[in-house]
N, C-alpha and C positions, 0 to 999 in steps of 0.2 A: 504494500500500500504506500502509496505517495508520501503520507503523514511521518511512516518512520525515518524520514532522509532529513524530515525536518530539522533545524538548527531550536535545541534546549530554549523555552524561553526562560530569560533572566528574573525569575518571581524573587525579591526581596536584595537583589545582586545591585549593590551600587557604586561597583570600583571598579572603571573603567578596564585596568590592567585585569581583572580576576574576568571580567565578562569576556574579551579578548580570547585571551589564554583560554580559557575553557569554547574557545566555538561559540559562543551562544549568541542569539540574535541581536542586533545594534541596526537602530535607524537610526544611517550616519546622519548626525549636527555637525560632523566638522567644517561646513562649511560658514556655517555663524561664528565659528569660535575663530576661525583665519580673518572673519572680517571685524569681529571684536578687539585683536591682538595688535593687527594692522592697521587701527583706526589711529587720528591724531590725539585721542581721548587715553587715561592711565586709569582712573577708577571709575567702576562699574559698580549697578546694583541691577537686579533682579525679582522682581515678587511675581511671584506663583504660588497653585494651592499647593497644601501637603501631597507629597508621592505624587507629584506631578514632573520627578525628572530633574530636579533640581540638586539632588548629588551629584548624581550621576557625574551632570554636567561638569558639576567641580570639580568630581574627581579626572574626569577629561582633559580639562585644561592644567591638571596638578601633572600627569603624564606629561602632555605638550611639553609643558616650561621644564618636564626634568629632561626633555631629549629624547625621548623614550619614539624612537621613528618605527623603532619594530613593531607595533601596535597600532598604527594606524596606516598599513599597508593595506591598500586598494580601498581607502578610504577617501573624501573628495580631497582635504587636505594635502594631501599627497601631490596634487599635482601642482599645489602652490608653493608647497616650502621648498626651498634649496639648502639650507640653514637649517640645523637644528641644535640653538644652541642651550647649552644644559644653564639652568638660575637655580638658585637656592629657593626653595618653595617651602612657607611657613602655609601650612593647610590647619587648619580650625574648625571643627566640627560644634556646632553647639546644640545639639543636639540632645547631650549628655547635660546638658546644663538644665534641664528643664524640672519644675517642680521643685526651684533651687529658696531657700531661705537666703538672706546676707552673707552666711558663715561658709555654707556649703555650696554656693554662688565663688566667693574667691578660692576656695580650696580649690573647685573644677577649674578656675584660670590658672590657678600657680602650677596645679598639675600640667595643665595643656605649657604653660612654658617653659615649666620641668624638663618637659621629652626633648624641645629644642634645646634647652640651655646644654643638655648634652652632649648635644652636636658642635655646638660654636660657642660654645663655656658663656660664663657668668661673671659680672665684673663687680667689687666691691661697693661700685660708685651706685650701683642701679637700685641696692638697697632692697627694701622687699614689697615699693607698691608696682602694680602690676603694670601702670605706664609707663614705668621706666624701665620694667623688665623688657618689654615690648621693646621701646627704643633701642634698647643694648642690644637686642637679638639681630635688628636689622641692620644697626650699623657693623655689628661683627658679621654676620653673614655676607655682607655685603665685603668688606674690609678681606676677609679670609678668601672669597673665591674669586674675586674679583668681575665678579654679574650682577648687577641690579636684582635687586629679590623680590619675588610673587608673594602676596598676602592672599588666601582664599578663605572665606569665612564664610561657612557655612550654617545657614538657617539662625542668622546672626539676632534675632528678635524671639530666639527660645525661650529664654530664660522672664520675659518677659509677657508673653502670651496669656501664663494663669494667673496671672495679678494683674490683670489689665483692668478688670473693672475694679480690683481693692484701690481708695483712694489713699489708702495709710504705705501699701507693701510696695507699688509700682514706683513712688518718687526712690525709693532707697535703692533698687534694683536697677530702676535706670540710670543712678547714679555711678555704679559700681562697671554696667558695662560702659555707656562715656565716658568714664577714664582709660577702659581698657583701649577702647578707639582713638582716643585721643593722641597717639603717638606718628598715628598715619600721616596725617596732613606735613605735620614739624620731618617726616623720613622722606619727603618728595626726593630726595637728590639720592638718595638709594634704592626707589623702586622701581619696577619696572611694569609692574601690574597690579593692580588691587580689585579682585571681585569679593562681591558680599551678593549673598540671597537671603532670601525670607518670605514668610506667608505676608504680613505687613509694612507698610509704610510709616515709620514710624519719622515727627517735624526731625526735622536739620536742627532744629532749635534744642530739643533736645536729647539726641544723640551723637549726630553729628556737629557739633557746633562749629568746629573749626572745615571742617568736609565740606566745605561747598563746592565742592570743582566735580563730587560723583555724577557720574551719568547715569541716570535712570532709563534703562531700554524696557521695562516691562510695556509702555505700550506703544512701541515705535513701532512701525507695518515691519521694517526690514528685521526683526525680532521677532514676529509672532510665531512662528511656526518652533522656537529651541526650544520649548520643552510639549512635551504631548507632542500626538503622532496625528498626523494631517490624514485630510482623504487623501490626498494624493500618493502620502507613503503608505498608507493600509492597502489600498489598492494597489499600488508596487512592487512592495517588498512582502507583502503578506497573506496575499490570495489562497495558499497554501493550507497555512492556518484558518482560512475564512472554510475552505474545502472541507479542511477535516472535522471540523465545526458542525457544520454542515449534516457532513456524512454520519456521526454519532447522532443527533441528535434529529434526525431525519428531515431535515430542512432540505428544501433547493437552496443553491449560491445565494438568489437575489431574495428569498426568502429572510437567511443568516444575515444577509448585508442589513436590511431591514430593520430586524432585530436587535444587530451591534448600534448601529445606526440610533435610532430611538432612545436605547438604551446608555449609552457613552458617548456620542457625540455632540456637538452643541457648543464648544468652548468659544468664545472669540475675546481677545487680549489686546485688539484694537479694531480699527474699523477704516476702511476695508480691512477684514482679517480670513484668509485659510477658514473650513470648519475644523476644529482639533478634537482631539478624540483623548479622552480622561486613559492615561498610559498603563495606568495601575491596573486599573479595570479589565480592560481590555487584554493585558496579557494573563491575568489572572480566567480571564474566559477562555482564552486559545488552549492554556496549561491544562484547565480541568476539563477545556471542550464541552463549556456550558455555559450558557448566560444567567448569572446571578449579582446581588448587590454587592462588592467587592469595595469599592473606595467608601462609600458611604457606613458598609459594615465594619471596614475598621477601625472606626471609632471616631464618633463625632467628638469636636473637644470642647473641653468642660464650658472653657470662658466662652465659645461661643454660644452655648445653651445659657449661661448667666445673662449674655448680652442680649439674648432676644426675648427675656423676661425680662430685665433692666426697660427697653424702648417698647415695650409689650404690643410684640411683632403678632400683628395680624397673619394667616396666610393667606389672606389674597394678597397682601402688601409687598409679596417678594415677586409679583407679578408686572410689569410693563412699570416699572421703575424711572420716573425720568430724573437726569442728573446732567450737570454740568461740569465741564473737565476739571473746572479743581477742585470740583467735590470727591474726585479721586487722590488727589495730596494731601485729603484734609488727615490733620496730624491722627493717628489712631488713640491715644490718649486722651484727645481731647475732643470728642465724636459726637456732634448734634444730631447725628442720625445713625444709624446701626446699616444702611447700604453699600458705605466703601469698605468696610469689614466683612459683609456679607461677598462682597465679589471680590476683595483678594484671596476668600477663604473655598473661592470656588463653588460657593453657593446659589450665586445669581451670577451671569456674565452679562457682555454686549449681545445686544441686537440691534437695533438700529442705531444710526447717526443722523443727524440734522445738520449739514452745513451751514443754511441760513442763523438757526437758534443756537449752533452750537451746542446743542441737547440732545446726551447718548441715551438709550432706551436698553433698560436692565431688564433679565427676567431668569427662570430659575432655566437650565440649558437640557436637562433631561429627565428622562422619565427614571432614572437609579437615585437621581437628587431631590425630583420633588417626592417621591415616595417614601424616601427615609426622612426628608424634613417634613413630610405630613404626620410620620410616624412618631418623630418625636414632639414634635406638637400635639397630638393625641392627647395623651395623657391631663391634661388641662382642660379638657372637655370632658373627660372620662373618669375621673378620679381614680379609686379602686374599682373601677368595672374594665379597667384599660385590656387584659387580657381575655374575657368575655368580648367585648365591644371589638377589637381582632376577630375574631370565631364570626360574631355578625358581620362584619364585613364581607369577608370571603363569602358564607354563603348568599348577600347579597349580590355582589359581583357575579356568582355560579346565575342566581335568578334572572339579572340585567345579559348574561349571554347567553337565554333562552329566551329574552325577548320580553322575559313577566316582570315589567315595572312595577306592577299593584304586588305582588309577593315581596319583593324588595323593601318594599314601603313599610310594607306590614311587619315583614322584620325589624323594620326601623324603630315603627312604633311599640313592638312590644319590649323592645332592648331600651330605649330611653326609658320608658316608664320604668324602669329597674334604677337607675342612674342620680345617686344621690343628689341633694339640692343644690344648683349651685348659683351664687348671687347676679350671675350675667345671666342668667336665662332667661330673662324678661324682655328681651326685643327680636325683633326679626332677624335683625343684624346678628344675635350669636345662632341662631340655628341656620343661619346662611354660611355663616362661617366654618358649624360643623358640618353641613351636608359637603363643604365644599374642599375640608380635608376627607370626609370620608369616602369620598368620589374619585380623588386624586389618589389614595391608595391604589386605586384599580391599574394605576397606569396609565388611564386612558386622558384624551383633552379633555379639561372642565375650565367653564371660565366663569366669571362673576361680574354683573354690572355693564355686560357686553352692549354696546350705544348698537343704536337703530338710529332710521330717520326720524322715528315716532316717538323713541323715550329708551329704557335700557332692562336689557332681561337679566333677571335674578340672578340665573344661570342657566346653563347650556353643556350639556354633555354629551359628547360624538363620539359613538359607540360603532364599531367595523362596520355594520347591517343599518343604522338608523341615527337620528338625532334627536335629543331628549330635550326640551324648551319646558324650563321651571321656571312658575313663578310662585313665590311664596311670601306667605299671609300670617300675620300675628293676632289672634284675636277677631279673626273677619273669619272669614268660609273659603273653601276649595273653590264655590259656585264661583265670588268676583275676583280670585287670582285667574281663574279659568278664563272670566269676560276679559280681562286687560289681556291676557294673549292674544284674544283673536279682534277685540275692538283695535288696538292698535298695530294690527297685523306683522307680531313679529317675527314668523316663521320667512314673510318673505328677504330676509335678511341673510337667511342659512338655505336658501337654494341652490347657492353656488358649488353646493357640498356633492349634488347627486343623491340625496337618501332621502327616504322617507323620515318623515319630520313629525315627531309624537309632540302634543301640548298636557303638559303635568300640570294641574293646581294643589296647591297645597298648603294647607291651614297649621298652623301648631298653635295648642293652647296654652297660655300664660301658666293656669291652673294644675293642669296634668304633665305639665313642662314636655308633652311629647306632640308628636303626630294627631291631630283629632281627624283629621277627614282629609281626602282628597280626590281628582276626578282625572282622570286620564283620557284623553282626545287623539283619534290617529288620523 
């Protein structure tokens, strides 16, 4: 079979050198990193979401600058270098810093300087705070080989991520890493390159304060594609994997494409951008030769669940998003809104641009993102019934793909009436909000608030076979949700669809806090 010639994917592999050496599949970047290295620019930064490729990357470029030519043989690079000259390379993982207090925050610096001072010893003068260790390293390394030295910092806002909303923990910690940075800017005449990555954009003001010459490519066009895998490379380099996919799981090709498609695609990091495809996901599908929740499963992080009770994040809210571009600089510390957090962290991306208004359009990118943040949103509707209220869903979703919306319903209504009291449940607005996480679990489109020429539908959910046109009632009847469908004729709105177009009315009572009646229309 085709499948066993295949090249190992790299599940959890993020050292350049080790993926290499072992065969294992590489959709070559080297052509971002020759135009990175080669630019008139010295320091660089990066944000992407988590396991979005951003080691890796580092560790790519940690190769490059050591010389390391045997490793990126028939790779694009290749055809640009003539030179490969070896630099002393301070590589930083910060990774390891995370879930740090003050104490055990400097202990992981001194250690990361530890392993260098090894190498290019340690001067009496440098003392023992960690910016001057820093400065010593460079200038000895520098001094000792006689190469300008590579700084890579890796995932350099770790330590800083779980105390982002404390307002007591986060000034001390970002204290402790702006000193550790603080030696970069004063080592200009010894460097030769300085990358940093991260999930966020933390102000210049304060981390970088002396750093102001970094260059930020996270959302330049000539950058979108270095990390996550483009259509263009999945269909290239990986049809193979798409086959065997496929072939397990008894899909056609264009079926699988489909599938991955809906499921992992969707990223855009500027605009015009490539579609990019969530990397983690996606090889974790090839590997097990199934499509399942893979980025999202593992493991949403803490402080973004703190932050989205903190600005108490609707979900409709993470839908058709508008923003203006520096509301992607706005400092992460200091956040009047919870959106540029949301989309460095790979939870909402670009969709549209406006060149007139200058106004990007945010929304969540696929169906593995909105499903897990539907899912962890649950629970806040659901109290102690969250695991019951799961079991209802699914076999609603079994009922809506045989067609029986009134079954569905009825599940609905007897599972709420279970559903302890909760002090929002007196307006339309929160049972619009739970129908429209519990819809979105399905996978399928659901939207909210959708404009017409006549006025705006509740909701709307586009099911393979049909489309579903809700509108919903607090305290009134099924009867006049039902009239305002078809007095302002909102079905002709979703003709463009090709499907037949069901009208739902539906009443929930203040009293019973559930479902009391409704009327279905085909």
């Amino acid at each position: 079979m085709e499948g066993k010639a295949l090249k190992g994917c790299p599940i959890g592999t993020q050292t350049f050198e080790k993926l290499r050496e072992g065969d294992m599949l590489y959709i070559d970047k080297t052509e971002y990193i020759h135009r990175m290295v080669h630019s008139t620019n010295t320091y660089f930064f990066l944000s992407r979401p988590r396991r979005f490729g951003k080691s890796l990357l580092t560790s790519t470029l940690k190769s490059y600058f050591e010389g390391r030519q045997d490793l990126f043989e028939g790779l694009a690079i290749e055809q640009y270098e003539k030179e490969w000259t070896k630099h002393p390379v301070l590589h930083f993982d910060m990774s390891t810093t995370k879930h740090s207090d003050e104490e055990s925050l400097k202990m992981e610096l001194s250690g990361k300087l530890t392993d260098y001072e090894a190498i290019y010893g340690k001067s009496p003068a440098d003392q023992q705070k960690v910016n001057q260790r820093l400065l010593g390293l460079i200038r000895r390394a520098y001094e000792q080989t006689g190469e300008k030295v590579v700084v890579l910092i890796d995932e350099y806002d770790a330590p800083l991520l779980d105390v982002i909303h404390e307002d007591e923990n986060l000034p001390k910690l970002r204290q402790i890493m702006r000193d550790f940075y603080s030696p970069l800017k004063a080592c200009d005449p010894y460097l030769r390159f300085v990358f940093l990555t991260g999930i966020t954009k933390f102000s210049q003001l304060s981390i970088f304060s002396e750093l102001n010459n970094i260059k930020n490519i996270s959302m330049l066009e000539e950058y979108a594609g270095i990390c996550g895998f483009t259509k263009e490379e999945m269909f290239g380099q990986m049809m193979g994997y798409i086959d065997r996919l496929a072939e397990k799981q008894k899909y056609t090709r264009e079926e699988a494409i489909e599938r991955l498609t809906r499921k992992y695609d969707g990223y855009h990091f500027t605009w015009p951008s490539p579609d990019v495809f969530n990397p983690y996901s996606l090889l974790n599908a090839f590997y097990d030769n199934k499509i399942d929740s893979y980025w999202f499963g593992s493991g949403t992080p803490t402080y973004l669940i703190e932050m989205l009770r903190k600005f108490h994040v609707r979900p409709m809210d993470m839908d058709d998003v508008q923003v203006y571009s520096a509301d992607f600089d706005a400092p992460t510390e200091r956040l009047t809104s919870i959106e540029p957090l949301l989309y460095q962290s790979g939870y909402i991306t670009i969709k549209d641009y406006d060149d007139e208004s200058e106004e990007y359009t945010l929304g969540i990118p696929n169906s593995e993102i909105r499903v897990g943040l539907m899912r962890s949103l649950l629970p806040g509707y659901l109290d102690r019934k969250y695991i019951q209220g799961q079991l209802t869903i699914a076999n609603m979703y079994l009922q809506l793909l045989d067609g029986n919306m009134d079954e569905a319903l009825r599940l609905m209504q007897t599972f709420l009436s279970s559903v302890p009291y909760c002090e929002n449940a007196n307006s339309e607005g929160h049972y619009q909000q739970l129908l429209y996480v519990m819809f979105s679990l399905f996978g399928l489109y659901v939207d909210l608030e959708v404009r017409t020429a006549t006025g705006r539908v509740d909701m709307v959910l586009k099911m393979p076979d049909k489309v579903y046109i809700l509108e919903l009632k607090f305290n009134k009847s099924a009867e006049e949700a039902l009239r305002q469908i078809e007095v302002k004729n909102y079905p002709v709105r979703f003709q463009q669809y090709g499907l037949p177009i069901v009208k739902v009315g539906v009443n929930f009572d203040g009293t019973t806090r559930t479902l009391s009646e409704w009327i279905i229309s085909e």
